[in-house]
VEXVEX-586446 format. One record per residue (C-alpha): residue in one letter; x negated, y, z. Coordinates in nm, 3 decimals, padded with zeros to 5 digits. Layout:
N
REC	A	X	Y	Z
...
end
This chain:
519
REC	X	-00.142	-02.037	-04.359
REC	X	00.046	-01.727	-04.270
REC	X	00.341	-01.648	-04.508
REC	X	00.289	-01.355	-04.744
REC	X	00.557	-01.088	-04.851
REC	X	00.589	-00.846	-05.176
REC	X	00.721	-00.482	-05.045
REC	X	01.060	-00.485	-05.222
REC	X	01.206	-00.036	-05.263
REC	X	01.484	-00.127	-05.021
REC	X	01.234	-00.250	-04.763
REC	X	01.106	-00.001	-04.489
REC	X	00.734	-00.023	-04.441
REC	X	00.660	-00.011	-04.084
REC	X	00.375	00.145	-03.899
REC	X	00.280	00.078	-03.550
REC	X	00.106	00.392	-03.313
REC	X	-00.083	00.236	-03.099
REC	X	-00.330	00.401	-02.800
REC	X	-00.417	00.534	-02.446
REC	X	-00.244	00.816	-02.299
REC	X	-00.278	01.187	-02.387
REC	X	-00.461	01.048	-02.739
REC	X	-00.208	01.254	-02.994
REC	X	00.019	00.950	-03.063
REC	X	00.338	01.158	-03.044
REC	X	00.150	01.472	-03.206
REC	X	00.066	01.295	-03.512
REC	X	00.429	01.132	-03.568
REC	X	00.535	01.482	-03.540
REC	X	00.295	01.597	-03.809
REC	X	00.369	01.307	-04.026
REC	X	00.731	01.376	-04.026
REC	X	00.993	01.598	-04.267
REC	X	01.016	01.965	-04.057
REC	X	01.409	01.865	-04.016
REC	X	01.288	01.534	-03.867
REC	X	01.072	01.749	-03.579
REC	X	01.276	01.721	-03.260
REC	X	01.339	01.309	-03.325
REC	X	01.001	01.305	-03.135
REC	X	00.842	01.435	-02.758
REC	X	00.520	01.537	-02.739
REC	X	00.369	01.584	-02.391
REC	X	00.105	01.857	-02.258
REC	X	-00.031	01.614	-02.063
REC	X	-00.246	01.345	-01.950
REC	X	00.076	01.189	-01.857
REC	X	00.269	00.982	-02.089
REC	X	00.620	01.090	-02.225
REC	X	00.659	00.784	-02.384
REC	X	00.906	00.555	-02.210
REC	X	00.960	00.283	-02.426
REC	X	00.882	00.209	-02.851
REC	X	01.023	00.470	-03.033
REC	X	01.070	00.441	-03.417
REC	X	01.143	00.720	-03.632
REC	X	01.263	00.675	-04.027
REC	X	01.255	00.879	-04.302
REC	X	01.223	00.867	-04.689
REC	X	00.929	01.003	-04.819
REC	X	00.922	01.220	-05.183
REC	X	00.808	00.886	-05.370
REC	X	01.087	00.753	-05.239
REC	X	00.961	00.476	-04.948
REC	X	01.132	00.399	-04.666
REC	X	00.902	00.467	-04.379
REC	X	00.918	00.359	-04.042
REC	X	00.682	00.509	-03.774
REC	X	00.677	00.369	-03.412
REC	X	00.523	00.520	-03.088
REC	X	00.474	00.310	-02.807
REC	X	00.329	00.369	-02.457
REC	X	-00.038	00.280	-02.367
REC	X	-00.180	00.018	-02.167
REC	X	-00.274	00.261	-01.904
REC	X	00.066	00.391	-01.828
REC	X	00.046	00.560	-01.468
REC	X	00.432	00.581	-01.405
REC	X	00.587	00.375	-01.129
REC	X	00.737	00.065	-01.256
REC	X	00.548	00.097	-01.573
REC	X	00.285	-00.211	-01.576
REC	X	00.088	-00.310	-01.835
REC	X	00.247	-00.662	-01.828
REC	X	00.632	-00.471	-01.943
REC	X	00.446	-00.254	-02.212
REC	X	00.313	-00.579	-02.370
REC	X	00.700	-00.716	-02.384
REC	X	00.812	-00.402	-02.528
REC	X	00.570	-00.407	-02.824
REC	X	00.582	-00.795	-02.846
REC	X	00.983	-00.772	-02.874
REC	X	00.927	-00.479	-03.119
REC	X	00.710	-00.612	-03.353
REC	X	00.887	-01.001	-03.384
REC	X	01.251	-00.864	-03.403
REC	X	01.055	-00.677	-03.731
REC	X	00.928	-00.961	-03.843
REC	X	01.254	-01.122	-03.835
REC	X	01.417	-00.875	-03.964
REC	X	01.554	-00.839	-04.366
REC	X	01.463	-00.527	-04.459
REC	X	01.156	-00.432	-04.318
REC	X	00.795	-00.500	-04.316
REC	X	00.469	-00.443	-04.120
REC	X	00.248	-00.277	-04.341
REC	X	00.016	-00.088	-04.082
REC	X	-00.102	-00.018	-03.733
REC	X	-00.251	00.274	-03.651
REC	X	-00.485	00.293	-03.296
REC	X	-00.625	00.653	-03.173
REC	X	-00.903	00.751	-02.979
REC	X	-01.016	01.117	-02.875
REC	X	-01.329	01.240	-03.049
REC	X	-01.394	01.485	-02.736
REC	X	-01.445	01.143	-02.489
REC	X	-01.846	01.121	-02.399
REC	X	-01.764	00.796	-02.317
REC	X	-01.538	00.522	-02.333
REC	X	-01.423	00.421	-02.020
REC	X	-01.223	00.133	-01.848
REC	X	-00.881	00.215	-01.963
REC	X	-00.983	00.306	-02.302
REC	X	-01.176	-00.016	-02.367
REC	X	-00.877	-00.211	-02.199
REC	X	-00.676	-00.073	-02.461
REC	X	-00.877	-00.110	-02.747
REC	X	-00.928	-00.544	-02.656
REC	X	-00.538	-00.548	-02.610
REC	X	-00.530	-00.360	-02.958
REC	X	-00.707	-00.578	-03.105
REC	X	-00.551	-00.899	-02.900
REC	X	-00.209	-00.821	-03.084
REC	X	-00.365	-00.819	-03.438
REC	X	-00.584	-01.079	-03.447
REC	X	-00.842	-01.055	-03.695
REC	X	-00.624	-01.158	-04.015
REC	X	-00.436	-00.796	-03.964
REC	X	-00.741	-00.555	-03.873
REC	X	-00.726	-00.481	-04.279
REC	X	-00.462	-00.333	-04.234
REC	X	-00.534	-00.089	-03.901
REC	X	-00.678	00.257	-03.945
REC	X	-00.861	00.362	-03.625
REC	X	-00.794	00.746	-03.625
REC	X	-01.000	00.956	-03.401
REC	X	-00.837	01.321	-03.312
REC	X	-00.912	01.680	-03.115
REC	X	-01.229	01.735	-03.369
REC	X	-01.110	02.116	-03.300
REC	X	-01.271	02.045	-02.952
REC	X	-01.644	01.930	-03.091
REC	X	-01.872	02.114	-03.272
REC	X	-01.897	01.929	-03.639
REC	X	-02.249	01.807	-03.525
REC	X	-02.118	01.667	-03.170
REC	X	-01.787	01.509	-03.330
REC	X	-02.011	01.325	-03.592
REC	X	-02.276	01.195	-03.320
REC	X	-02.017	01.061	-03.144
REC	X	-01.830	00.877	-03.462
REC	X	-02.137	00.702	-03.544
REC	X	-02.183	00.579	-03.165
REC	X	-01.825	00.439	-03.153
REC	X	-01.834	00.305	-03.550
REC	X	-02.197	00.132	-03.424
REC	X	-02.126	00.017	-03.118
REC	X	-02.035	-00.385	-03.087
REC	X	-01.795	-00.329	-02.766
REC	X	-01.619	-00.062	-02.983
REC	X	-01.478	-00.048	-03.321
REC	X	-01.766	-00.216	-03.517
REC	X	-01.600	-00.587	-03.450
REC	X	-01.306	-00.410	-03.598
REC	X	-01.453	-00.232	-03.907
REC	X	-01.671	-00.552	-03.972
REC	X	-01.301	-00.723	-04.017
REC	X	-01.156	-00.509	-04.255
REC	X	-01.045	-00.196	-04.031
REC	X	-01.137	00.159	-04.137
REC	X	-01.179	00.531	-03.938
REC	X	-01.006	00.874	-04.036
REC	X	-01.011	01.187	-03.878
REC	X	-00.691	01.354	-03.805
REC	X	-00.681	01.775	-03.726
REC	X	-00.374	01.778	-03.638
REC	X	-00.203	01.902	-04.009
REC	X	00.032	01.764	-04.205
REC	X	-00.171	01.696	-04.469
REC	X	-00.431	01.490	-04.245
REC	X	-00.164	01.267	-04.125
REC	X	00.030	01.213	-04.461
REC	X	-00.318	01.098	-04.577
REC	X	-00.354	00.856	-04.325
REC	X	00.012	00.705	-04.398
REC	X	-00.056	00.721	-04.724
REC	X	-00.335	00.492	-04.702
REC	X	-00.122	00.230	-04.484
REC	X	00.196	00.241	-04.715
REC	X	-00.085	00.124	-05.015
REC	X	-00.116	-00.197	-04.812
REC	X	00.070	-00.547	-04.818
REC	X	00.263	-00.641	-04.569
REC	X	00.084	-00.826	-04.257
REC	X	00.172	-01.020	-03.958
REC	X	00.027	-01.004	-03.580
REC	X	-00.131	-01.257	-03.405
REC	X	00.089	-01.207	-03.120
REC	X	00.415	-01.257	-03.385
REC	X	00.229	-01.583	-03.537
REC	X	00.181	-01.680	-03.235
REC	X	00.511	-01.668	-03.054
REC	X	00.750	-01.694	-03.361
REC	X	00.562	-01.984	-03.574
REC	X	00.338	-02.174	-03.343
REC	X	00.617	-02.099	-03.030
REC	X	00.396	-02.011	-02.770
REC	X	00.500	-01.815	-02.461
REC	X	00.388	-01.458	-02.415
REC	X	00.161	-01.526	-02.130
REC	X	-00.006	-01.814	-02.337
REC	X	-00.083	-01.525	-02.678
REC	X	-00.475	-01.439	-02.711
REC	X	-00.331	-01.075	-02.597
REC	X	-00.117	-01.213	-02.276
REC	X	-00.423	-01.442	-02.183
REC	X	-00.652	-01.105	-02.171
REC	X	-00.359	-00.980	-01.992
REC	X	-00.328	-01.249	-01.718
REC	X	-00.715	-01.257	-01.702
REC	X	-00.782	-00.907	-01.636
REC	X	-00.447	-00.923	-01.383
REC	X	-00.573	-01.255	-01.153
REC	X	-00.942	-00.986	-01.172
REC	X	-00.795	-00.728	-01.015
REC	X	-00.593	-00.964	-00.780
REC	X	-00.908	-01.105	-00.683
REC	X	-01.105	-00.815	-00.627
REC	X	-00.814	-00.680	-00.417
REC	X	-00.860	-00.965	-00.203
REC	X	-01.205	-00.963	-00.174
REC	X	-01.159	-00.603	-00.066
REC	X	-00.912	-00.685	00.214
REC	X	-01.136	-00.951	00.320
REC	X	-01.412	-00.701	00.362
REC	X	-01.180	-00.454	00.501
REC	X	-01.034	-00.702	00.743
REC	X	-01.423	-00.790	00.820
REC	X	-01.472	-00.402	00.899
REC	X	-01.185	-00.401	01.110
REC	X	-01.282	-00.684	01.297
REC	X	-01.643	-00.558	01.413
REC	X	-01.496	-00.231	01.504
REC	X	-01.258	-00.406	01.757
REC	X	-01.588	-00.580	01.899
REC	X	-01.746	-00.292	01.892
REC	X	-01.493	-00.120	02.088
REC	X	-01.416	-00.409	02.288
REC	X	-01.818	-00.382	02.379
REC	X	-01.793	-00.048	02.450
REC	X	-01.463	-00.053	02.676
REC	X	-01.655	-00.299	02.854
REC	X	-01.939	-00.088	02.930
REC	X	-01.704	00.200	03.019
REC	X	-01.475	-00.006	03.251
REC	X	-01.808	-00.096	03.373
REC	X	-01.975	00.229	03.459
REC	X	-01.604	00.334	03.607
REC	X	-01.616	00.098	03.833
REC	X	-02.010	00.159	03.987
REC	X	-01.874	00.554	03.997
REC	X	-01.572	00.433	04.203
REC	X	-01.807	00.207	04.424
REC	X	-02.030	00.545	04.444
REC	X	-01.771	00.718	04.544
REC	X	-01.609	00.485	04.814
REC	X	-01.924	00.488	04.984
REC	X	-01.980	00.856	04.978
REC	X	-01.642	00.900	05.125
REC	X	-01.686	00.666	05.418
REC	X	-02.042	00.846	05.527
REC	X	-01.885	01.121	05.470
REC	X	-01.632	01.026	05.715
REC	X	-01.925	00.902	05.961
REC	X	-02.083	01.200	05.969
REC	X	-01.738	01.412	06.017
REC	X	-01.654	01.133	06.360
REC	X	-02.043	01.197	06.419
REC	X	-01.943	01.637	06.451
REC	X	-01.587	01.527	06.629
REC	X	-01.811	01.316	06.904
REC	X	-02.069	01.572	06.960
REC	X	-01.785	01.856	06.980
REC	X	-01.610	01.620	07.261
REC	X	-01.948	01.578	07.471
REC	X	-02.007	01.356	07.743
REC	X	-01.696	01.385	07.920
REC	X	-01.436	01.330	07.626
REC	X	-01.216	01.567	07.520
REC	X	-01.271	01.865	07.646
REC	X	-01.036	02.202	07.763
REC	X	-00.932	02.408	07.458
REC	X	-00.991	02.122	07.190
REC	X	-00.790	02.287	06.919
REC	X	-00.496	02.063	06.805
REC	X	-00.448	02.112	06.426
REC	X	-00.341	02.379	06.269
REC	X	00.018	02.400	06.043
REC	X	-00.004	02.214	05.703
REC	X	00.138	02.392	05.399
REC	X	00.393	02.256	05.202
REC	X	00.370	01.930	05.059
REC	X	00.323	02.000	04.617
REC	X	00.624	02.020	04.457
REC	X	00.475	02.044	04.102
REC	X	00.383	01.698	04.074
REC	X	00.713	01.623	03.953
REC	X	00.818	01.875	03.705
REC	X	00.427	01.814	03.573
REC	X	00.506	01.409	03.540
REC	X	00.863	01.506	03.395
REC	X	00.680	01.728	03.094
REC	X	00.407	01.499	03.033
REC	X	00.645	01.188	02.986
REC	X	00.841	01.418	02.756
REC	X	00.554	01.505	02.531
REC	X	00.465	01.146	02.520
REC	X	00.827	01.069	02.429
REC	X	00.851	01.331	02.121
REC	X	00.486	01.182	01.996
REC	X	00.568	00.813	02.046
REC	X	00.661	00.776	01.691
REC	X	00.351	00.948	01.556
REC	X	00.144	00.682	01.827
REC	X	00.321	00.402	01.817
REC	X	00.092	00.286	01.477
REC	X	-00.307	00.335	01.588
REC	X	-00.246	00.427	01.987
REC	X	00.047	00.227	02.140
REC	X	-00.153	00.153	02.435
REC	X	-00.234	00.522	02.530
REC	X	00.095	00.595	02.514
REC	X	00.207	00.292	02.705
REC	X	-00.070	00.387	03.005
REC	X	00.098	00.723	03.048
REC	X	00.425	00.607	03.084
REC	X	00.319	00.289	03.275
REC	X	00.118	00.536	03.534
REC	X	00.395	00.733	03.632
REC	X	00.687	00.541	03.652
REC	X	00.485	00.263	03.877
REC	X	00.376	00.558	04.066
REC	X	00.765	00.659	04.079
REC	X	00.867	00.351	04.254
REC	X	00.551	00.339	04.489
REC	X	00.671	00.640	04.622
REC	X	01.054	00.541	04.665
REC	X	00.942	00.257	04.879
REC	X	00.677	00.433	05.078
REC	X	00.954	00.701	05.160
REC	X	01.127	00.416	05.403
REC	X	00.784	00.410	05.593
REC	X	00.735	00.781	05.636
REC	X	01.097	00.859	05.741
REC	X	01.064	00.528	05.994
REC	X	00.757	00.690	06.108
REC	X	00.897	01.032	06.189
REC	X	01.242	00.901	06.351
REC	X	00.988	00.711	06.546
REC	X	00.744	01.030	06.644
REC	X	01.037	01.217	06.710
REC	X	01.136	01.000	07.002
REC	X	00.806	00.974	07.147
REC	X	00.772	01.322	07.126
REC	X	01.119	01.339	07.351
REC	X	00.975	01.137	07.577
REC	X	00.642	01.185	07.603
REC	X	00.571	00.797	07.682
REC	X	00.211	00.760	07.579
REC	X	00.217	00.437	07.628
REC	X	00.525	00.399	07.331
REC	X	00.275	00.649	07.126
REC	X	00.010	00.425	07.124
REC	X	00.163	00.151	07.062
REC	X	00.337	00.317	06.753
REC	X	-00.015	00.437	06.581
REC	X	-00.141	00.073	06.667
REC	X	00.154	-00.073	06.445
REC	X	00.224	00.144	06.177
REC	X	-00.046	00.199	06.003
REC	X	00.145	00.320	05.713
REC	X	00.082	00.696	05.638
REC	X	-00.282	00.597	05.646
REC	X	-00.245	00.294	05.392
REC	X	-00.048	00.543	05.189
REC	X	-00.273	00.812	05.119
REC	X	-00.549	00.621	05.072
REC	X	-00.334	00.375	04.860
REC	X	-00.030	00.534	04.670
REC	X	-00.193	00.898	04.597
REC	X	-00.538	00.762	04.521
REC	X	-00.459	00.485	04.291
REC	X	-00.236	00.677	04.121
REC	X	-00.482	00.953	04.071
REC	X	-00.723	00.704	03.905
REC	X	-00.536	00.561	03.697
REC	X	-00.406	00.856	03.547
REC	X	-00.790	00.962	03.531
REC	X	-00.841	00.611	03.361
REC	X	-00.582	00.681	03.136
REC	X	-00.772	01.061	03.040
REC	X	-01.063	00.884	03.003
REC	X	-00.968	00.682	02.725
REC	X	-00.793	00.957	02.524
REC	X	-01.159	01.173	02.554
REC	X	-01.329	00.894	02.447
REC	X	-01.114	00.884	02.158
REC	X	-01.133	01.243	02.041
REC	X	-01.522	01.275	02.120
REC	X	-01.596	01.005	01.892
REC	X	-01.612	01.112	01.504
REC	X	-01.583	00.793	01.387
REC	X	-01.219	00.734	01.519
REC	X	-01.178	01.079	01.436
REC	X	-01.235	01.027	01.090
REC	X	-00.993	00.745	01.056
REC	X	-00.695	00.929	01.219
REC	X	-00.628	01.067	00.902
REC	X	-00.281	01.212	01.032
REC	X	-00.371	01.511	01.180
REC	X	-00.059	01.482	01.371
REC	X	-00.183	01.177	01.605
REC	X	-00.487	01.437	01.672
REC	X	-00.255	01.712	01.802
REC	X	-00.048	01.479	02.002
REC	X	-00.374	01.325	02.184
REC	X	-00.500	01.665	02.275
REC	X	-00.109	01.793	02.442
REC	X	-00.112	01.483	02.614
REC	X	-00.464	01.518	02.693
REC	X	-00.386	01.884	02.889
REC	X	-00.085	01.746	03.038
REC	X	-00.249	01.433	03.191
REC	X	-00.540	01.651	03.371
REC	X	-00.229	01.914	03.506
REC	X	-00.092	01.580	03.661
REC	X	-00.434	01.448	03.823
REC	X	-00.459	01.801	03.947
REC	X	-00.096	01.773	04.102
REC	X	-00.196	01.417	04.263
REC	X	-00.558	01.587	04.368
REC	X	-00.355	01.852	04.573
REC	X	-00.151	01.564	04.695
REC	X	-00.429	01.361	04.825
REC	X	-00.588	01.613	04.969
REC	X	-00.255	01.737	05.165
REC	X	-00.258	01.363	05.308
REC	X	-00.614	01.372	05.403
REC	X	-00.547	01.676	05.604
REC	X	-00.183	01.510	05.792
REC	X	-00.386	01.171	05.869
REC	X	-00.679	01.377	05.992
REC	X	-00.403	01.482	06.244
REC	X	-00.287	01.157	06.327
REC	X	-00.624	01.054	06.464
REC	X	-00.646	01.350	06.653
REC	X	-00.358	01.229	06.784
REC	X	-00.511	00.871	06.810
REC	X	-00.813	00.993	07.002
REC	X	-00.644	01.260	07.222
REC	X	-00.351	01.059	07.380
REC	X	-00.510	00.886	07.648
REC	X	-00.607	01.256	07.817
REC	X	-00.374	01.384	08.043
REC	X	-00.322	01.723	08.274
REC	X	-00.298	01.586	08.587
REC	X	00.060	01.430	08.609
REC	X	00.206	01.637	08.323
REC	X	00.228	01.392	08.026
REC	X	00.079	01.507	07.734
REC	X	-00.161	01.771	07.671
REC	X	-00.026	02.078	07.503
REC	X	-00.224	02.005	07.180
REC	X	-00.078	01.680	07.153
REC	X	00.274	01.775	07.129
REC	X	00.168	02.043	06.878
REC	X	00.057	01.797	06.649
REC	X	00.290	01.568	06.678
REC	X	00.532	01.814	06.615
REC	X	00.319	01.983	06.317
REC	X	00.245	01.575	06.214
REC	X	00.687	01.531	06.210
REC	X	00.764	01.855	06.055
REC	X	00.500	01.724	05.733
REC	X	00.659	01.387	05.720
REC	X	01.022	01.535	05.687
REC	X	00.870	01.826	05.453
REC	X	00.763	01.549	05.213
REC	X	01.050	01.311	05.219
REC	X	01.257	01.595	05.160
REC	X	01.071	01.677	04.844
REC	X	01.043	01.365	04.691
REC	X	01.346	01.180	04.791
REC	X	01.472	01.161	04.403
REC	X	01.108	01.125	04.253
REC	X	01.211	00.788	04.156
REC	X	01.513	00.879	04.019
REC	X	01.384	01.197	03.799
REC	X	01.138	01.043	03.680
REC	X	01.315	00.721	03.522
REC	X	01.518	00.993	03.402
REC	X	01.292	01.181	03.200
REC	X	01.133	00.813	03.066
REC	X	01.497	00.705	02.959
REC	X	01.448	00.615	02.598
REC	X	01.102	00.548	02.548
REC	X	01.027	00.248	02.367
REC	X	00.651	00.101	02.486
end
């Protein structure tokens, strides 16, 4: 048996004020109170709670009580830090340090609900079983269940609605059936002195949740209202899990999806670069097929043009390489998270590029040193030999240039694929990753253009050096060379020092401009 009390005039009779968020819990201690009393209390304008922690306000009333009323926050308190879990301890310290307590007395608990509600919801039902958790069924006589805003409602509405929460067994019938009762509060004074009225007529009354931890000792966790607590808390924990699972599940057959995809793509790349290796070669067939039929039956014959100058090797190919690697640089933080490996390819492209062409520089300036002297002596003999042996400005177009074009084309590839596709669209929800794609996108395709120019310069310098090849072995009577020979030689030496002029500190720029990058 719970102990009893008699209400002694020195006591204070306490009232608890108890519901969700934004109900009028605040409004109505307001209205309860003296007018000089007004500013002891915050009310909020909001759905937001202003109500930090339990709040008790005391005053003595014209018969001469001692009354006690005490906010406290809800069990839906949005505010970081705020759990449901430190509310509970707040009012569970609050309402056994009363008990305790000489001078005072529980005598009421008051729990609000909004009239204008269609429904009751999660929250709301969450705080009416936590409600009713801390009283246990012993106090319920002593709770008045106080439904506010009827200034919202038409009489008719408000009243339709009463009789659907009074009926209803997952609402307050289990707690009218146990002694509980409704009011209506409109927001006067006089409504709410009625109500507290009421509650000050009452005996005192003890909680469950103060039976339970002050006279039976259990813990807080192990109370009817901290069991609902730490069952509705290992619920959510689960569902959470159950939704990473299914999240991680998603995730999972995207990346096979993808994978499948990339697969097909590095697929249908490669049957496009075996098209094109074989339309290159009959396209060089049919170009030594032309050359042939020019030279006739009797070889190469008088006025066979040697070729013509070559322009200047392309100079933009670094300053291009240099901006791109900079724009990939002041994105790489915005990447780094959903498209590391784009960002990596970039980088990766040009700097192996970089050092291709440091070393292939050695060749080229070998080679001219090397054309130079033949050209001095006119030795065909020492020429042939020398385009017999070095094959090396061949290898490096068709290596160094080309390789590097396609990979950067690779790399272009992959960032289109990205952009074109709305589903990956839809989950780069930073538009910034979007923008950085698309600058790196128009940078990449400045650089293939840069290498296309490049390759195509070569094509033109080796096309010389088979001239050369083919034309050697003619001679003018006793002279040497032919006059077109030279010429080319001397157009094929001037190109070779044009370009290792021009990108003699490639290398070196270009680490440069990648200094810092983190991938």
């Amino acid at each position: 048996m719970r102990p009893r009390f008699e209400t002694t005039s020195k006591e204070e009779q306490v009232i608890g004020v108890m519901g969700s968020t934004g109900v009028g819990k605040s409004s109505f201690i307001q209205d309860a109170l003296p007018s000089n009393l007004h500013n002891e209390v915050k009310v909020g304008h909001s759905l937001r709670s202003e109500t930090t922690k339990v709040q008790p306000v005391s005053w003595t009333n014209e018969a001469g009580k001692r009354v006690k009323l005490v906010d406290t926050p809800g069990f839906d308190d949005s505010r970081a830090g705020m759990t449901d879990a430190k509310v509970l301890i707040m009012i569970a310290n609050f309402l056994t340090n009363e008990y305790k307590g000489k001078n005072s007395r529980l005598t009421g608990l008051i729990y609000f609900h909004r009239i204008i509600d269609p429904r009751v919801g999660g929250t709301a039902h969450r705080n009416l079983r936590m409600f009713r958790k801390l009283c246990g069924d012993d106090s319920l006589k002593n709770v008045v269940i106080v439904t506010t805003m009827w200034d919202m409602v038409t009489p008719e509405e408000g009243e339709r609605r009463e009789n659907e929460l009074m009926s209803s067994d997952e609402l307050f019938k289990p707690l009218l059936d146990a002694g509980a009762i409704t009011m209506r509060h409109d927001r006067t004074a006089k409504s709410a002195a009625t109500i507290i009225e009421y509650l000050l007529g009452k005996s005192p009354t003890i909680p469950q949740i103060v039976h339970e931890i002050v006279n039976k000792g259990k813990a807080l966790e192990d109370t009817a209202a901290g069991t609902e607590l730490r069952s509705e808390i290992h619920e959510l924990v689960k569902l959470l899990k159950d939704e990473m699972h299914e999240m991680q599940k998603r995730f999972e057959e995207e990346m096979q999806r993808m994978g499948e995809e990339r697969q097909r793509m590095d697929e249908e790349r490669q049957r496009m670069d075996e098209e094109r290796q074989r339309t290159n070669e009959a396209m060089s067939r049919l170009l030594m097929e032309l050359d042939e039929l020019k030279r006739g039956i009797n070889g190469l014959p008088p006025g066979y043009d040697a070729p013509s100058n070559f322009p200047a090797p392309e100079t933009k190919y670094i300053t291009d390489c240099s901006k791109l690697l900079g724009l990939v640089k002041e994105h790489q933080s915005t990447l780094v998270s959903k498209h590391l490996d784009i960002a990596s390819s970039v980088a990766s492209c040009i700097i192996a590029f970089a050092d291709a062409v440091e070393k292939s520089l050695k060749g080229i300036q070998s080679a001219s040193t090397t054309l130079k002297s033949v050209l001095k002596s006119q030795d065909v003999h020492s020429l042939q030999q020398f385009m017999r042996m070095d094959p090396h400005p061949k290898t490096f177009t068709q290596g160094t240039w080309t390789k590097a074009r396609h990979d950067m084309e690779t790399v272009t590839k992959d960032i289109e694929a990205i952009l074109s596709k709305r589903g990956m669209l839809h989950k780069i929800r930073n538009g910034r990753r979007t923008n950085a794609l698309k600058d790196i996108l128009g940078s990449t395709k400045e650089v293939i253009a840069d290498m296309g120019a490049m390759v195509d310069w070569w094509i033109q310098v080796v096309g010389a050096i088979r001239y050369v090849e083919d034309a050697a072995p003619h001679k003018t009577g006793e002279a040497g060379f032919i006059d077109s020979v030279m010429v080319a030689l001397t157009r094929i030496i001037n190109a070779f020092d044009a370009y290792c002029e021009i990108y003699a500190n490639c290398s070196r720029d270009l680490h440069d401009a990648a200094e810092g990058m983190s991938f």
